[in-house]
Each structure stands twice: as C-alpha cells, then as structure tokens.
C-alpha positions as a Markdown table, in Angstrom:
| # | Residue | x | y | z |
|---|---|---|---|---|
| 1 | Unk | 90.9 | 207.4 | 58.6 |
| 2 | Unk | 90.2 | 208.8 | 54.8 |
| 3 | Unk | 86.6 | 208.7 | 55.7 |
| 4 | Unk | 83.7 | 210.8 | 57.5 |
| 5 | Unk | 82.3 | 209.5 | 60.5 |
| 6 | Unk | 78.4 | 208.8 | 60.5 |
| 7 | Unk | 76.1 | 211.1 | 62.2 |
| 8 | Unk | 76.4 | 209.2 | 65.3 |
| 9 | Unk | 80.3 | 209.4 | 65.1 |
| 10 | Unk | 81.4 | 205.9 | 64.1 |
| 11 | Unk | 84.1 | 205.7 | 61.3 |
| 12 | Unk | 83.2 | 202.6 | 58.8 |
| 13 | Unk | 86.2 | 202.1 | 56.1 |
| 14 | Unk | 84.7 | 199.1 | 53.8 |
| 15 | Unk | 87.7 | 196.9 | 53.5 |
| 16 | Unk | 85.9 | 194.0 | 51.1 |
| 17 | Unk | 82.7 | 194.8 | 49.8 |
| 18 | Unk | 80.0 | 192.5 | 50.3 |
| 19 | Unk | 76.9 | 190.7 | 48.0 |
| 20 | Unk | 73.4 | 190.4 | 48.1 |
| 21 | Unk | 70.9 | 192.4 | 50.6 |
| 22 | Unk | 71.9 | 194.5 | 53.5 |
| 23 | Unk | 71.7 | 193.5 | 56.7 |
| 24 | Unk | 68.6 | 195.4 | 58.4 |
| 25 | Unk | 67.2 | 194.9 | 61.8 |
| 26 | Unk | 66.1 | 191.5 | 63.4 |
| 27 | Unk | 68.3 | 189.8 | 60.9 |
| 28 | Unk | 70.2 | 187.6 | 63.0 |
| 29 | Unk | 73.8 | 187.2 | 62.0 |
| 30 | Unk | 77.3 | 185.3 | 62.4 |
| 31 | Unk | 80.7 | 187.6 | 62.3 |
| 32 | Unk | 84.3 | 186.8 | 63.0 |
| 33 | Unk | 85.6 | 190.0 | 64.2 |
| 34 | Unk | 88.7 | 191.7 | 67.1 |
| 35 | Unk | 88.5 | 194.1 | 68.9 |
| 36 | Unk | 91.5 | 196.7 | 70.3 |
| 37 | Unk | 91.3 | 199.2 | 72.4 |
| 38 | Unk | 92.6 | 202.6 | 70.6 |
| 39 | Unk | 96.6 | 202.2 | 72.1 |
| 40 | Unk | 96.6 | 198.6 | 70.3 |
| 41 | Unk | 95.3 | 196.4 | 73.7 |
| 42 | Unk | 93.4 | 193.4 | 71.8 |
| 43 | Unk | 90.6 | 193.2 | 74.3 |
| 44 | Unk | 88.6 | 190.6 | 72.4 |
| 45 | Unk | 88.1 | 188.3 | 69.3 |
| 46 | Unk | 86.7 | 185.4 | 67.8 |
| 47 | Unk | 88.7 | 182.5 | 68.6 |
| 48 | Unk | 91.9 | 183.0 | 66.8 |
| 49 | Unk | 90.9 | 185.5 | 64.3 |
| 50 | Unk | 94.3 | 187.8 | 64.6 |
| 51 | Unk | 96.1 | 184.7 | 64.0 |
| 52 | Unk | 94.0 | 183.6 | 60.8 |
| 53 | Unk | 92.0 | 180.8 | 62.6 |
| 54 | Unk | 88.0 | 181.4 | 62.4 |
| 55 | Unk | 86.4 | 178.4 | 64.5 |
| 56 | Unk | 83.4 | 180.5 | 66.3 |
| 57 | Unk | 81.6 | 183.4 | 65.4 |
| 58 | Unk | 80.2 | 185.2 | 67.1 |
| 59 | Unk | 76.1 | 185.7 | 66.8 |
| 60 | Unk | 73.6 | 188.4 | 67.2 |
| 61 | Unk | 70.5 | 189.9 | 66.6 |
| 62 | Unk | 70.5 | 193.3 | 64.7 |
| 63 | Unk | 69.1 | 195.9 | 66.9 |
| 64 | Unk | 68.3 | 193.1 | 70.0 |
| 65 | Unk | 71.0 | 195.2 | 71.8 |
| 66 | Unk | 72.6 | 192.4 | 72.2 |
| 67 | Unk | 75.8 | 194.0 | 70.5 |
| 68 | Unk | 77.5 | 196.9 | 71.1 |
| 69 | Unk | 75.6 | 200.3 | 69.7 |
| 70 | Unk | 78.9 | 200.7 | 67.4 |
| 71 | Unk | 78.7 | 197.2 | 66.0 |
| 72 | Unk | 74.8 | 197.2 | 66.0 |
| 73 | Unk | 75.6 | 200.1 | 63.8 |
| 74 | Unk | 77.7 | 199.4 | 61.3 |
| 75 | Unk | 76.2 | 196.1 | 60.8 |
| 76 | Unk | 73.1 | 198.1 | 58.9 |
| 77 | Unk | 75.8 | 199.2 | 56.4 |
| 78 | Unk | 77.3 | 195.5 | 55.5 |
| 79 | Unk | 76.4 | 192.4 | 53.2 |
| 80 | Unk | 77.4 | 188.6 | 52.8 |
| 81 | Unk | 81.2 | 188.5 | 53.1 |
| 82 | Unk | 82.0 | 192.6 | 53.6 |
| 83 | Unk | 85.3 | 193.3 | 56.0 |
| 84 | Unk | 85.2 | 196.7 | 57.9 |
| 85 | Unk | 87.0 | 198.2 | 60.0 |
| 86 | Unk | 85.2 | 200.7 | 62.6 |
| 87 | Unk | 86.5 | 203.3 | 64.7 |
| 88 | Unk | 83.9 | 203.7 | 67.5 |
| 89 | Unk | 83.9 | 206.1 | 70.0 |
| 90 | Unk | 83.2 | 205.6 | 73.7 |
| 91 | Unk | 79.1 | 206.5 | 73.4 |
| 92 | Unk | 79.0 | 203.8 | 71.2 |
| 93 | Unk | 80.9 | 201.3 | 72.9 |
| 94 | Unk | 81.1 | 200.9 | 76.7 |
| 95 | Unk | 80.1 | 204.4 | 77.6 |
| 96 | Unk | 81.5 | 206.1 | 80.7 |
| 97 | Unk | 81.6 | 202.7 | 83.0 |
| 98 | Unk | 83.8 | 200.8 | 80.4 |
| 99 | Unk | 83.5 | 197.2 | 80.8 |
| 100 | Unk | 84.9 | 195.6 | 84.4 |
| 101 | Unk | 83.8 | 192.1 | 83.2 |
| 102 | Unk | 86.2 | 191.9 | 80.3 |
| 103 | Unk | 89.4 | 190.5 | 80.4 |
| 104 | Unk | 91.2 | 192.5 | 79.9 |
| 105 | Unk | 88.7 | 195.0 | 81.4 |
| 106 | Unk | 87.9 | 198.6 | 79.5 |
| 107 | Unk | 88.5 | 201.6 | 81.0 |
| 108 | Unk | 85.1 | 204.3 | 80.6 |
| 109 | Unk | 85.2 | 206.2 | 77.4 |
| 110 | Unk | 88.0 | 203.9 | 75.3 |
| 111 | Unk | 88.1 | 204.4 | 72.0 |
| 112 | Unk | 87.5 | 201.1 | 70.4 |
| 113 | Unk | 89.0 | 199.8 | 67.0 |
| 114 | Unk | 87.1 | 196.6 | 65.3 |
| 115 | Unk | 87.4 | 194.6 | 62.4 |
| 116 | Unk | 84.3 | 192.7 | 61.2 |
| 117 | Unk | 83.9 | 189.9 | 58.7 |
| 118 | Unk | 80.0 | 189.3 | 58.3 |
| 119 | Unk | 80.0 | 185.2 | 57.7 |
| 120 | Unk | 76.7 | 184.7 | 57.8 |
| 121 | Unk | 73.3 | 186.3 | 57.5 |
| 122 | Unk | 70.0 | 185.1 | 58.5 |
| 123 | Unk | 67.4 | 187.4 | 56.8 |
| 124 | Unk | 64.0 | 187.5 | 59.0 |
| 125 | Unk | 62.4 | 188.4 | 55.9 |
C-alpha cells in the first residue's frame, strides 16, 4: 500500500471518508466488514458483504477487546460511513496460535487483509 503503517504496524488506506466525531473508546459500534487471509482465503464476513448484501453487522465495543487489536485499532481512526481497508499483521490479529475455531481456521502469524464499512456509531458520550 501507498501508505505508512501506524506505529503499531497496521496499514489503514481510507477508502471513503467518514462525518461527524471519531470513534473513541467505549463507543460501541455496528460495521459490515471481510476479512482474507493475505494469499486471498476469505476467512470471514458479514453476511454477504463480498457479494453486496449487508443484512448483519457485526457489533463491538471499542477497546472491550472484544475485536481483534488490528480492528480495535483502526476503528479509533474512522467516522459515520468511512470504508478502510487494513493490512494487519499477525501481532495484531491472531498472534502466533492463529485461530483453530474459525472456519476456515488461521494459521499463527497470517497476515490479515480487512475491509470495514462503520454503519453505525453509538457514542458513550
């Protein structure tokens, strides 16, 4: 990517900028998102997002942990409606133990590529 990676090594290219506050931590928010491993294996999505289908989003907590640290991440960077794509490396993600319980499972320090749509935003301000 055209871009330099954050300190803690995730790439975040802003495809479609966003409006109105940042997310911060303990905002809880709603994303449509997929995820690929870096040879192009879609490990995970939103139901039907690669096909252009966005029924359920997917919800979290920013900085519950809930989330990969990658996603947790980038999420502090993103507003109402931005579409990233993120390059995040194997600390960030899965670690060295990948994930077994996926399906397709992850193999210990993949590469993971991720678009993110932020689709809603609940401030706890």
């Amino acid at each position: 990517p055209n871009v330099e990676p954050t300190a803690s090594g995730l790439y975040y290219i802003e495809e479609v900028k966003g409006t109105g506050d940042t997310i911060v931590p303990g905002d809880k928010i709603q994303i449509f998102y997929a995820t690929w491993t870096i040879d192009s294996l879609l490990i995970d999505e939103t139901n039907g997002y690669t096909k252009g289908y966005r029924f359920e989003p997917f919800e979290f907590v920013v900085g519950a942990g809930t989330a990969i640290k990658g996603l947790e991440e980038a999420a502090t960077y993103m507003q109402l409606g931005t579409v990233a794509n993120l390059v995040i490396n194997s600390e960030l993600a899965y670690g060295q133990n990948g994930n077994t319980q996926g399906n397709p499972p992850v193999a210990g320090f993949s590469t993971l590529l991720m678009q993110v749509q932020v689709y809603k935003i609940y401030h706890s301000n």
